[in-house]
PDB file of N, CA, C and O in Angstrom:
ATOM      1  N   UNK A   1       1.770  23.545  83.276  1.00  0.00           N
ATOM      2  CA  UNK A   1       1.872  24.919  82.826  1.00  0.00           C
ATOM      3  C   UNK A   1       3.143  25.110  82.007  1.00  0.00           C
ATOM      4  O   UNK A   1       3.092  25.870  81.040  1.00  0.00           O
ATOM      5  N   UNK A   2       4.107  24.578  82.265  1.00  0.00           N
ATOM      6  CA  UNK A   2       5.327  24.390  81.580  1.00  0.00           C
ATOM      7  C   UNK A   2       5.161  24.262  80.094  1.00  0.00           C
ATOM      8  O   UNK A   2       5.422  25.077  79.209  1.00  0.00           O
ATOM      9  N   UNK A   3       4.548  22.760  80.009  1.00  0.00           N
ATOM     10  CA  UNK A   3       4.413  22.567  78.615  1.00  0.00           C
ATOM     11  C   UNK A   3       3.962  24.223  77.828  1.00  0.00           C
ATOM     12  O   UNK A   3       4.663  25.028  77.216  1.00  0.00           O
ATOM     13  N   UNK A   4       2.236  24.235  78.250  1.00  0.00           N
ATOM     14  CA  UNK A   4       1.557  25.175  77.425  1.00  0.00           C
ATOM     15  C   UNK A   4       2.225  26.615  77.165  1.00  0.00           C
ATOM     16  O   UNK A   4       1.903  27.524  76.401  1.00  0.00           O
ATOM     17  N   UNK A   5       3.419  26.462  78.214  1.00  0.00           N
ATOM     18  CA  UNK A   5       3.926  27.814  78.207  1.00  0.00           C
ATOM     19  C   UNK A   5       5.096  27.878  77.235  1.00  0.00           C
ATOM     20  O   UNK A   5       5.371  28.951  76.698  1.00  0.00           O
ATOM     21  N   UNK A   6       5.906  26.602  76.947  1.00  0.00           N
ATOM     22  CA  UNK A   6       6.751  26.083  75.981  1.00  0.00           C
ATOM     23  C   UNK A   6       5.739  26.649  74.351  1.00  0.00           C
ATOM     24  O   UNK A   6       6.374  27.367  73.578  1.00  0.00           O
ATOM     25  N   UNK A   7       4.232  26.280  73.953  1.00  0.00           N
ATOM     26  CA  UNK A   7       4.020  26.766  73.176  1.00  0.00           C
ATOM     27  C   UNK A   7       3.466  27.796  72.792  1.00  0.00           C
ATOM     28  O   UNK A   7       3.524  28.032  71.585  1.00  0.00           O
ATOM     29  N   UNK A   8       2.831  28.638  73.580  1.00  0.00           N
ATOM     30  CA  UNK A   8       1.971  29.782  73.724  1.00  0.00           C
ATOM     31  C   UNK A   8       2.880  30.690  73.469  1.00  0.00           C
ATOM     32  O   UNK A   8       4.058  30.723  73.824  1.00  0.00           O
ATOM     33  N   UNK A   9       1.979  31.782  72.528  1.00  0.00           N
ATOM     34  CA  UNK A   9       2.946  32.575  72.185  1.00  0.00           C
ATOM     35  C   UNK A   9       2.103  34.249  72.866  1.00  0.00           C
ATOM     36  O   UNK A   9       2.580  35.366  72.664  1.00  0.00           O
ATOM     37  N   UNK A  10       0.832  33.976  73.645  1.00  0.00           N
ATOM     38  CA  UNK A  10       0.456  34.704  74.047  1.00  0.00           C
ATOM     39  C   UNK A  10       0.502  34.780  75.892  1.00  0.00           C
ATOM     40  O   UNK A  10       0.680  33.715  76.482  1.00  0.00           O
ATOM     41  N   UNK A  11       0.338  36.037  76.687  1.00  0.00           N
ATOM     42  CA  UNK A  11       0.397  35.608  78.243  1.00  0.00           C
ATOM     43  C   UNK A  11      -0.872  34.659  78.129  1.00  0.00           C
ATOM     44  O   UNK A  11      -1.892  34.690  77.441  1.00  0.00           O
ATOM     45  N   UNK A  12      -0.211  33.528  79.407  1.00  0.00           N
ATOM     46  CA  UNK A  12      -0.878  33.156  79.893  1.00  0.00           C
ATOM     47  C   UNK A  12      -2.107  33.636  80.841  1.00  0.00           C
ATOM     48  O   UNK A  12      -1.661  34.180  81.851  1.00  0.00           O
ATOM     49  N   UNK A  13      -3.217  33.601  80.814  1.00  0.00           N
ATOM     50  CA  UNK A  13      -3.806  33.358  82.270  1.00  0.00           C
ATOM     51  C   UNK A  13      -4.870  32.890  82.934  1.00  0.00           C
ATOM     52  O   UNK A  13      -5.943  32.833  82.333  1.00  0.00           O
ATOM     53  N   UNK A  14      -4.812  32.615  83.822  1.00  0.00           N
ATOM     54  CA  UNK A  14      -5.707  31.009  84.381  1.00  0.00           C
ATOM     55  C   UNK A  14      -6.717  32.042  85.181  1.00  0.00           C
ATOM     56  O   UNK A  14      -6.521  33.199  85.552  1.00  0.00           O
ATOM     57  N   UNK A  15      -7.849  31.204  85.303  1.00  0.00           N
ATOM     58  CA  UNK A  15      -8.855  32.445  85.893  1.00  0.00           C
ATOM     59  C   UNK A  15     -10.437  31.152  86.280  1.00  0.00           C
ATOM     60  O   UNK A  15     -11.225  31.716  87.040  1.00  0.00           O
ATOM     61  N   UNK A  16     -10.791  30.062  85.990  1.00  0.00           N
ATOM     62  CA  UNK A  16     -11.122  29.149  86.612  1.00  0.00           C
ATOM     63  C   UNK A  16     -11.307  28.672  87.919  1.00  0.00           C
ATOM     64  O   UNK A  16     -10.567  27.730  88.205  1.00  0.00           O
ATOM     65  N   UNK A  17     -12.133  29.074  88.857  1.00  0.00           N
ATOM     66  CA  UNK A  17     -12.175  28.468  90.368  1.00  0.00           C
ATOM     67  C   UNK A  17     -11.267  29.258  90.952  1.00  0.00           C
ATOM     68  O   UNK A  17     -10.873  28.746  91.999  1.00  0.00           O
ATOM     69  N   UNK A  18     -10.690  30.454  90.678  1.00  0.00           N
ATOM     70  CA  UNK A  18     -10.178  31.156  91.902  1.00  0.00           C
ATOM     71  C   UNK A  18     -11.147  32.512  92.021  1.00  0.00           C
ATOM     72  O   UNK A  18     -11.561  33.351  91.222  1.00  0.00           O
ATOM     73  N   UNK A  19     -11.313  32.216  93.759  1.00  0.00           N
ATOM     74  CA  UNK A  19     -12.237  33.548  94.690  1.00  0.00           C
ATOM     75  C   UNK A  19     -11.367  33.719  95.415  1.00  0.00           C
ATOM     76  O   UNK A  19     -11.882  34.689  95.973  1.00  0.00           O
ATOM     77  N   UNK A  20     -10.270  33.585  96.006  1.00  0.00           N
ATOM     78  CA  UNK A  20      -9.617  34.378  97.056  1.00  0.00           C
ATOM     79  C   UNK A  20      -8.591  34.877  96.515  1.00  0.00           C
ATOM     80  O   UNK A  20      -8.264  34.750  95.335  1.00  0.00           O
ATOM     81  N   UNK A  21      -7.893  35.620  97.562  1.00  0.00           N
ATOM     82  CA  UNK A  21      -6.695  36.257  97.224  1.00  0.00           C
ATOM     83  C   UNK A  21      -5.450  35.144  97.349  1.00  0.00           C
ATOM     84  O   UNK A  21      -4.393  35.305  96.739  1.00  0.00           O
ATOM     85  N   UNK A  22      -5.731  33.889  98.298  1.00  0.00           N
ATOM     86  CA  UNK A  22      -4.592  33.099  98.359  1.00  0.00           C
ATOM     87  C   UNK A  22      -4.567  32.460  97.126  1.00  0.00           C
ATOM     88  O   UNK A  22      -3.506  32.241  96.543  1.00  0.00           O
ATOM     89  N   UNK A  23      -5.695  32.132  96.667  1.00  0.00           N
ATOM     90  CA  UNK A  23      -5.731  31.329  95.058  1.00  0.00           C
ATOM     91  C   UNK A  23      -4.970  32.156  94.506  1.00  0.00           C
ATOM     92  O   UNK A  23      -4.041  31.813  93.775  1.00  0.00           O
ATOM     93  N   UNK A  24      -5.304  33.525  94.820  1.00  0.00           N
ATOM     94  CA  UNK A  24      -5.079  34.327  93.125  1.00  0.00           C
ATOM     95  C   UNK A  24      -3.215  34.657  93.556  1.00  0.00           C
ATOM     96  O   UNK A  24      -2.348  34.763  92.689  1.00  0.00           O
ATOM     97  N   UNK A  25      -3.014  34.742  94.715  1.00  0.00           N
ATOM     98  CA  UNK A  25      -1.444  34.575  94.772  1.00  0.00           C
ATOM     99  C   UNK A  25      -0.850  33.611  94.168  1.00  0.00           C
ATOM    100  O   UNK A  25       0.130  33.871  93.470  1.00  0.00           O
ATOM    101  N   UNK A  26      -1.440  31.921  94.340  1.00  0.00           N
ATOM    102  CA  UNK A  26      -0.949  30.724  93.841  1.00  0.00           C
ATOM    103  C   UNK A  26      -0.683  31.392  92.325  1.00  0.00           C
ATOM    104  O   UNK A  26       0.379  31.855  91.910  1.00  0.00           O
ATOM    105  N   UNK A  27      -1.350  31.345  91.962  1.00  0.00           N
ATOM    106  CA  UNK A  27      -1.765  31.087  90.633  1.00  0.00           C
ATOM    107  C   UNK A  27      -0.383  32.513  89.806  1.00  0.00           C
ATOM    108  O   UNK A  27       0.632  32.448  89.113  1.00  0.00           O
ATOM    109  N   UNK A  28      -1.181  33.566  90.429  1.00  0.00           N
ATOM    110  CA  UNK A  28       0.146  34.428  90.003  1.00  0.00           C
ATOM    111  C   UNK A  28       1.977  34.165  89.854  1.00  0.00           C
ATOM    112  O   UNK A  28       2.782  34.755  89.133  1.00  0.00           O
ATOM    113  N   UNK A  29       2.141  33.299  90.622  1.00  0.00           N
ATOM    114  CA  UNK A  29       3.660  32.740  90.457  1.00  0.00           C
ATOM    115  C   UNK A  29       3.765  32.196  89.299  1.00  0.00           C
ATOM    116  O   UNK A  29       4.816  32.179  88.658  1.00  0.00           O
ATOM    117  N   UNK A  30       2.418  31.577  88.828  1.00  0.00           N
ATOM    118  CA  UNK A  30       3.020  30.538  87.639  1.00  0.00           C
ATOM    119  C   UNK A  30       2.701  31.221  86.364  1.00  0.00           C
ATOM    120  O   UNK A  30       3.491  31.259  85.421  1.00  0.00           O
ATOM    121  N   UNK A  31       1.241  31.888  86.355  1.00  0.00           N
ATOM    122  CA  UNK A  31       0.605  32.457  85.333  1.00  0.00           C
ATOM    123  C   UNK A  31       1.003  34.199  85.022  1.00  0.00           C
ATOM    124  O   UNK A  31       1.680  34.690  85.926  1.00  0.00           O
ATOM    125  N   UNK A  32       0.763  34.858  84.218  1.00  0.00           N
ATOM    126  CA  UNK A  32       0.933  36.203  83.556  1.00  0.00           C
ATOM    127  C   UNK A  32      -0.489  37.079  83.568  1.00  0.00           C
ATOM    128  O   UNK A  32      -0.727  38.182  83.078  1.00  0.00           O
ATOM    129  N   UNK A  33      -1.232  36.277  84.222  1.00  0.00           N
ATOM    130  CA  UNK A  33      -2.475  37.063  84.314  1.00  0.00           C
ATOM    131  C   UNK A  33      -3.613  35.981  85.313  1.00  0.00           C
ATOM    132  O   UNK A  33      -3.736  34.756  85.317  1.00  0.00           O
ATOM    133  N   UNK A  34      -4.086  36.706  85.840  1.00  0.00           N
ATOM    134  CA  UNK A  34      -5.266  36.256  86.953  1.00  0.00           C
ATOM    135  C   UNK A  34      -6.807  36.188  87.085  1.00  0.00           C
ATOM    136  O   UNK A  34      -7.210  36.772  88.091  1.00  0.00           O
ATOM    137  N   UNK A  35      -7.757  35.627  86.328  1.00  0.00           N
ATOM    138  CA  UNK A  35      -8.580  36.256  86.283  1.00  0.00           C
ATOM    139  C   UNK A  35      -9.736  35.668  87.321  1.00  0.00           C
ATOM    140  O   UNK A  35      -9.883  34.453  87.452  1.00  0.00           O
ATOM    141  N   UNK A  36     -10.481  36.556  87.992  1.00  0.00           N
ATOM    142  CA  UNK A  36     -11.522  36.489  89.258  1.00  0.00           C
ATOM    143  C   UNK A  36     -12.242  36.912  88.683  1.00  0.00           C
ATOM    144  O   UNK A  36     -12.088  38.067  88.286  1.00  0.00           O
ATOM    145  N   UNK A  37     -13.505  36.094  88.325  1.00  0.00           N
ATOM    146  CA  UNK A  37     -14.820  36.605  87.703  1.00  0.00           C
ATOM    147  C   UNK A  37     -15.872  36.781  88.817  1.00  0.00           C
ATOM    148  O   UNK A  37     -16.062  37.681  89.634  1.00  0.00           O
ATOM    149  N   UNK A  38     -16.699  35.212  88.483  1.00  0.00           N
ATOM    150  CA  UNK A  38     -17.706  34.443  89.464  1.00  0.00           C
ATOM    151  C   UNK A  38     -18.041  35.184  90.738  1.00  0.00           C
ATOM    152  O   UNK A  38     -19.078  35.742  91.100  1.00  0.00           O
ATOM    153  N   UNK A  39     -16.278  34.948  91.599  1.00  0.00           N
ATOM    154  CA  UNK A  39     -16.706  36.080  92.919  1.00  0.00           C
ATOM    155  C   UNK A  39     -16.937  37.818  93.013  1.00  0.00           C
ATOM    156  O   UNK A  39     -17.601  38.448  93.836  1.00  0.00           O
ATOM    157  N   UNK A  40     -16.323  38.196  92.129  1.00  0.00           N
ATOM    158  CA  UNK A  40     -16.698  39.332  91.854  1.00  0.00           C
ATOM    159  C   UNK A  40     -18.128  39.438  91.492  1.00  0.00           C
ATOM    160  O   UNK A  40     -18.699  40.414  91.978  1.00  0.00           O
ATOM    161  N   UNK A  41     -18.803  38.687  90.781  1.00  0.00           N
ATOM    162  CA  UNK A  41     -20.067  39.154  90.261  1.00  0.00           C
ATOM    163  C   UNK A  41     -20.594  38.880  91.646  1.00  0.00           C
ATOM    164  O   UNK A  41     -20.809  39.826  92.405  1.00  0.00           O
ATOM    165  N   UNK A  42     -20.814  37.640  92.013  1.00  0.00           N
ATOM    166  CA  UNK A  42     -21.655  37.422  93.300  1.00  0.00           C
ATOM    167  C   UNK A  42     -21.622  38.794  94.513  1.00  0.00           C
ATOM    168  O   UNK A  42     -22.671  39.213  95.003  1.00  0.00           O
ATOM    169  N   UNK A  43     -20.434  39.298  94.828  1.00  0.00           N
ATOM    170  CA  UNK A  43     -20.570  40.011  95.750  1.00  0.00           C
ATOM    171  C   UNK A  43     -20.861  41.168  95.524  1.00  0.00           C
ATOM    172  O   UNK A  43     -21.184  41.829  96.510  1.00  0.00           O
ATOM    173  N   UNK A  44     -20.865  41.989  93.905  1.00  0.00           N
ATOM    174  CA  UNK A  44     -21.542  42.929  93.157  1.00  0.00           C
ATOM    175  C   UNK A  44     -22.989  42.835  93.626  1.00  0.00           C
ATOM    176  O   UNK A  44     -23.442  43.769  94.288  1.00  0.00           O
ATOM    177  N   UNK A  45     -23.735  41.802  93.339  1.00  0.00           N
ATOM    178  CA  UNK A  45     -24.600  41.274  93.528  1.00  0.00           C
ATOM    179  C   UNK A  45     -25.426  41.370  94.548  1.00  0.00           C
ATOM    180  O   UNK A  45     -26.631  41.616  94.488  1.00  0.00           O
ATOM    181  N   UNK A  46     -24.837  41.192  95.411  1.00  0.00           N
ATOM    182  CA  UNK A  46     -24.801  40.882  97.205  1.00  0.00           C
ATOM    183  C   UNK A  46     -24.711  42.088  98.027  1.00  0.00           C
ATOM    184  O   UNK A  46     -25.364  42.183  99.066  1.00  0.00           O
ATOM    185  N   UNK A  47     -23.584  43.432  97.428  1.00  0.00           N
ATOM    186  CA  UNK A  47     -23.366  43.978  98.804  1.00  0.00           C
ATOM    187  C   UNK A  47     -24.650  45.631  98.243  1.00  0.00           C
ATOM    188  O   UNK A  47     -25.761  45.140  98.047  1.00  0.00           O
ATOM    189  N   UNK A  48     -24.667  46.313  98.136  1.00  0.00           N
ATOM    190  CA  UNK A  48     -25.230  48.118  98.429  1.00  0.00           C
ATOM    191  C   UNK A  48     -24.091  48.761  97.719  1.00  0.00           C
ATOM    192  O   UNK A  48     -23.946  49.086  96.540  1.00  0.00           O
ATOM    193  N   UNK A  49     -23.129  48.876  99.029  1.00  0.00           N
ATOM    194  CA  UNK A  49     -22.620  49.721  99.360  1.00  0.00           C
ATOM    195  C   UNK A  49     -20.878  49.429  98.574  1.00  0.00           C
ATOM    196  O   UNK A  49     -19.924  50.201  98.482  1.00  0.00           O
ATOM    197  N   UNK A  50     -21.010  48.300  98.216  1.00  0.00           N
ATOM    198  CA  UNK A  50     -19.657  47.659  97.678  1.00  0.00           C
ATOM    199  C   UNK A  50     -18.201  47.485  98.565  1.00  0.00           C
ATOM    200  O   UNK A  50     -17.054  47.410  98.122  1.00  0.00           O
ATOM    201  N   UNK A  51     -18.591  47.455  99.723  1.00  0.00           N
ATOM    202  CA  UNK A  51     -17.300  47.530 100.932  1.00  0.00           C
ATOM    203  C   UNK A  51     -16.385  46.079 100.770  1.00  0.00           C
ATOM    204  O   UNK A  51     -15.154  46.077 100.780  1.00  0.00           O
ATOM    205  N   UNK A  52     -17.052  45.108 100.651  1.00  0.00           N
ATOM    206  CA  UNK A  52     -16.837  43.615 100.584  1.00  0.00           C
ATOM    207  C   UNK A  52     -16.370  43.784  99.327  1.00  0.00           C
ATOM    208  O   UNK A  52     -15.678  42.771  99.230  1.00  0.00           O
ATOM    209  N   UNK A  53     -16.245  44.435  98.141  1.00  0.00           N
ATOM    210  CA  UNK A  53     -15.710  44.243  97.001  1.00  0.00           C
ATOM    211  C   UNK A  53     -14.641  44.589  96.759  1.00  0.00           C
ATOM    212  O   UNK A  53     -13.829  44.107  95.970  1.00  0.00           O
ATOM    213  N   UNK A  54     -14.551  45.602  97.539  1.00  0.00           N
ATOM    214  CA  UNK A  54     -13.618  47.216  97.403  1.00  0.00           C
ATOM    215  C   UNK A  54     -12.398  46.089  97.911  1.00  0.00           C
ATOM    216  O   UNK A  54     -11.458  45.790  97.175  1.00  0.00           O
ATOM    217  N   UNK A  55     -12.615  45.429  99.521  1.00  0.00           N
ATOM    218  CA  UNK A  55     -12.152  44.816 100.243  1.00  0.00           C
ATOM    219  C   UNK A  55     -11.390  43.307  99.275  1.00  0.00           C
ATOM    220  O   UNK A  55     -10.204  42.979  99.330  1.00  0.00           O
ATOM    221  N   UNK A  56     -12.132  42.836  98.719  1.00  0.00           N
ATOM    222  CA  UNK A  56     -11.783  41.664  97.753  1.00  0.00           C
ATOM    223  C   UNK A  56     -10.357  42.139  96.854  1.00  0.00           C
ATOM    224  O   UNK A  56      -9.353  41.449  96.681  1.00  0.00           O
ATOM    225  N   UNK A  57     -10.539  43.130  96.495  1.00  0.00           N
ATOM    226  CA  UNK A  57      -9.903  43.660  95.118  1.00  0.00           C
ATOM    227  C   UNK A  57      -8.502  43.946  96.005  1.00  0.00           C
ATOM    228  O   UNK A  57      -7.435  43.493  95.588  1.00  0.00           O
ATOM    229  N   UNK A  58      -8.547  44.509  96.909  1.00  0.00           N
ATOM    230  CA  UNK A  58      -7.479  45.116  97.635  1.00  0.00           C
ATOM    231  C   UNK A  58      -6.409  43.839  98.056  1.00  0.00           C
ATOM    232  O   UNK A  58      -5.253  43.615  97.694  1.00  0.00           O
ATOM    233  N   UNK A  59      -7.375  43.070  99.035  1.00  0.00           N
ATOM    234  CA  UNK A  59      -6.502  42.079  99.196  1.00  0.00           C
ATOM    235  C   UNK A  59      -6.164  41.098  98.109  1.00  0.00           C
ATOM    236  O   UNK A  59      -5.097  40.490  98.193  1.00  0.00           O
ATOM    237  N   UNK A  60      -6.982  40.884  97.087  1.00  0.00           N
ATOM    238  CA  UNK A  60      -6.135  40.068  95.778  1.00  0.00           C
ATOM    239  C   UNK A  60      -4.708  40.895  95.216  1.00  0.00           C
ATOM    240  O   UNK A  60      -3.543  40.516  95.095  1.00  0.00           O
ATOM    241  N   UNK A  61      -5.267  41.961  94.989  1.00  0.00           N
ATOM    242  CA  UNK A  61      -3.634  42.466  94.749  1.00  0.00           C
ATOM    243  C   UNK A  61      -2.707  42.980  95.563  1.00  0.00           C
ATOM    244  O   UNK A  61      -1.689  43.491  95.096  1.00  0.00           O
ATOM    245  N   UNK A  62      -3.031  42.886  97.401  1.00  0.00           N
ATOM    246  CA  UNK A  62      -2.063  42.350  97.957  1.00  0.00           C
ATOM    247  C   UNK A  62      -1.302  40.922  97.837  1.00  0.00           C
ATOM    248  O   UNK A  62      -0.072  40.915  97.786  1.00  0.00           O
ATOM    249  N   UNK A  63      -1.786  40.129  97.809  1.00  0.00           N
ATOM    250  CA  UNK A  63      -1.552  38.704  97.329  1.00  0.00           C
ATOM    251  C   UNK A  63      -0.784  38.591  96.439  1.00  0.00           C
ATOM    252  O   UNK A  63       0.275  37.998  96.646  1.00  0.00           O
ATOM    253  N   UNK A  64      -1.128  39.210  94.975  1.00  0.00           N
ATOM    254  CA  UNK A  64      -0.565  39.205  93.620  1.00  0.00           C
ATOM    255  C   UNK A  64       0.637  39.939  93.729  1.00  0.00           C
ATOM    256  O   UNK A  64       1.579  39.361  93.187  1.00  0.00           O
ATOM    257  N   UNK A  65       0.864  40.820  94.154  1.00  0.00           N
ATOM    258  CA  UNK A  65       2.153  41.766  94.274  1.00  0.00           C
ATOM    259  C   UNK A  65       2.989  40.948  95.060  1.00  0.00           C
ATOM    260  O   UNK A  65       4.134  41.075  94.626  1.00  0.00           O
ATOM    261  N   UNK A  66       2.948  40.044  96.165  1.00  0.00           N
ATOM    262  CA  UNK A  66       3.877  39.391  97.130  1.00  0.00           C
ATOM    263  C   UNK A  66       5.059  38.840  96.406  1.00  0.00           C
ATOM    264  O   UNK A  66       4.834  38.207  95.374  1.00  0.00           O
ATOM    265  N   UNK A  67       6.109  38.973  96.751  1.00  0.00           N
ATOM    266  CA  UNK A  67       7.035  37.867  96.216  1.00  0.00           C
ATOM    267  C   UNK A  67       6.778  36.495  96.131  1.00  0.00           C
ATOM    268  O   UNK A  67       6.107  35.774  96.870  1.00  0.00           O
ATOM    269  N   UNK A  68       7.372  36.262  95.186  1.00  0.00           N
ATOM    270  CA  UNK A  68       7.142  34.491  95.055  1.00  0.00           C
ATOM    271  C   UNK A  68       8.432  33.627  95.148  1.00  0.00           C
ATOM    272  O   UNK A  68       9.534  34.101  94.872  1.00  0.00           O
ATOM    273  N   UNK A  69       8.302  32.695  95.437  1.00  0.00           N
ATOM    274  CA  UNK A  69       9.369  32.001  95.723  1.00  0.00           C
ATOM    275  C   UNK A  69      10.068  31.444  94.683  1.00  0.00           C
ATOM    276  O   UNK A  69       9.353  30.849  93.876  1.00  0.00           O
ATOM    277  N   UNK A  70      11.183  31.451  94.464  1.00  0.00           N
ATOM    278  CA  UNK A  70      11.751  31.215  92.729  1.00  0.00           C
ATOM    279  C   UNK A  70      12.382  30.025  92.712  1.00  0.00           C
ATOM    280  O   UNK A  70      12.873  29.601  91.666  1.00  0.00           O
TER     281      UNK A  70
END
């Protein structure tokens, strides 16, 4: 990430294979943006009532907001 970030002149952000909120914490330390697709659609998908989504969203950006270790 170093390198690409040495040339990029735009934010980064990685969004590939992360569904949880612990991914999307990882990932937030290094990256400028987070993106959760895949699981979002599936549980769109999946729930009525959207409780499990509501629930997803909440705890990813509990995760994302946490301090990170510097």
């Amino acid at each position: 990430m170093t390198r690409v970030r040495k040339l990029a002149t735009q934010p980064l952000c990685v969004g590939f294979g992360i569904s949880t909120p612990e991914q999307a914490g990882r990932i937030a330390g290094v990256a400028d943006g987070v993106i959760v697709g895949s699981r979002i659609i599936q549980l769109m998908e999946k729930e009525d009532n959207f409780t499990s989504l509501a629930e997803l969203i909440r705890d990813l950006r509990t995760s994302i907001d946490k301090p990170k270790p510097v």
